[in-house]
N, C-alpha and C positions, 0 to 999 in steps of 0.2 A: 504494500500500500504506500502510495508515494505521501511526504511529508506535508504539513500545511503549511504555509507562509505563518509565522511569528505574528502576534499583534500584542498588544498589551492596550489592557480595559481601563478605564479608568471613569467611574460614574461620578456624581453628583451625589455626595449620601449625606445623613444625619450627624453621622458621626464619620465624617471624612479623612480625621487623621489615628483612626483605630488599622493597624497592622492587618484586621480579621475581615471586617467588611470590604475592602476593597478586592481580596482576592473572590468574594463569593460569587459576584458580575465574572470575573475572569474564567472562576471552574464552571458557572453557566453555559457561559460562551461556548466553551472549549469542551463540555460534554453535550451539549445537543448539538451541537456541530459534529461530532465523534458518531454520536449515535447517529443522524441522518445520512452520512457517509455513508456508513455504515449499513443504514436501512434497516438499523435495530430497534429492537426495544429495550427498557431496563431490566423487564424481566427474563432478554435473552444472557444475562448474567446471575451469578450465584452470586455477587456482590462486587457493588459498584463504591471506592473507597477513595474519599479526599484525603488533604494531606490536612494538615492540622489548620481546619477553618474553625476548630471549637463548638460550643453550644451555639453561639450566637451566631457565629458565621454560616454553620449549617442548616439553622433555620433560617437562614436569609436564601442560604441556595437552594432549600426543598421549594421556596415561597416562589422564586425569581423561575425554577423549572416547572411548576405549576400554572405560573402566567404564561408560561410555551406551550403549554397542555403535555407536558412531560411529568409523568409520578414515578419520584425515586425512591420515594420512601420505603416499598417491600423489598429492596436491596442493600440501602444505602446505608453506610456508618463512615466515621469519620474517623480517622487516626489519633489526635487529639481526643474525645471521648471518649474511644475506646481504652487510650492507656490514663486519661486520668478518671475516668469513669465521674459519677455522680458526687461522690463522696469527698471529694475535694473540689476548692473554690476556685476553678478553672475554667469559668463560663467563656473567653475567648480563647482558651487553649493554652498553648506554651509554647516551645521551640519547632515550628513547621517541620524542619527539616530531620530535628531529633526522635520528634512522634512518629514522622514517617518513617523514618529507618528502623526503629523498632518496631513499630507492628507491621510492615510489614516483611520485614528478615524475621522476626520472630511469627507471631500465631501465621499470620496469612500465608505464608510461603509454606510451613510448616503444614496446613490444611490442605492447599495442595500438593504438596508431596503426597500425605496422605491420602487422597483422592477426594477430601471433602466439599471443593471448591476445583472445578473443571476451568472453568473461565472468569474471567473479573475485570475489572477496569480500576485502574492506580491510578488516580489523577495527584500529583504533587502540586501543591496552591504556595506561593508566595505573595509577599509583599514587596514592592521596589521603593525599599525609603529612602529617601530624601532628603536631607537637611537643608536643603536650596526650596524644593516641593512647598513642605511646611511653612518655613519663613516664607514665603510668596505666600499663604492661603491656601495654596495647591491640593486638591485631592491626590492621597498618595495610590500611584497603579498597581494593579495586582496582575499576577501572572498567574498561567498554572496549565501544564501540559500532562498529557494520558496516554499515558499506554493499555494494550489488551493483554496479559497471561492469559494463556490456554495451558493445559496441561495437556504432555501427549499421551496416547490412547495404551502408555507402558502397563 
């Protein structure tokens, strides 16, 4: 499948200089874009997994996929929630890059070895921050690119 062209989102939000909501526009973008490529749906995955957008950022992106007529909620979990779960005061998450890499080198990867999980989608979400951004007012842009695992038919 050939590559997409790069773009980076950059909305208009409430709270404009949060690291979390800006990426949730970008992991929108960049999965129904994925999926219509694709000619998928979300339920054609056993789970569909952001990088660390938090509580708040992934009720922004279930909200922002649902205004596409896309429902990801019977798939969807987030890396941030999963490894800080409920129990800790983590509502925007923690280190994107840190959550991702542990869940999914740990359980996820682990589930497919296992056979638990056939197919998925890793979307990895950042933030592009700015110290120029900010001082201007600037909304800070979010990024966030996706891959497919499949696991083979071993």
């Amino acid at each position: 499948m050939p590559m997409r062209q790069h773009r980076t989102i950059s909305a208009s939000m409430e709270r404009p200089h949060s690291p979390k909501t800006p990426s949730s526009p970008a992991a929108c973008d960049t999965l129904s874009c994925l999926l219509r490529e694709l000619g998928a749906q979300p339920t054609d995955f056993d789970c569909i997994v952001t990088g660390d957008l938090g509580r708040v950022g992934a009720d922004l992106l279930l909200t922002l996929l649902r205004e596409d007529g896309i429902d990801l909620s019977p798939v969807y979990s987030d890396c941030g929630i999963l490894l800080f779960g409920d129990t800790q005061d983590a509502h925007a998450g923690g280190s994107g890059c840190g959550c991702s890499a542990a869940v999914l080198c740990g359980p996820l990867l682990r589930d497919m070895h296992e056979g638990k999980i056939r197919r998925m989608i890793f979307a990895g979400t950042g933030a592009m921050m700015s110290p120029t951004s900010v001082q201007q007012s600037q909304p800070i842009a979010g990024i966030c690119h996706a891959v497919v695992l499949e696991r083979s038919g071993a």
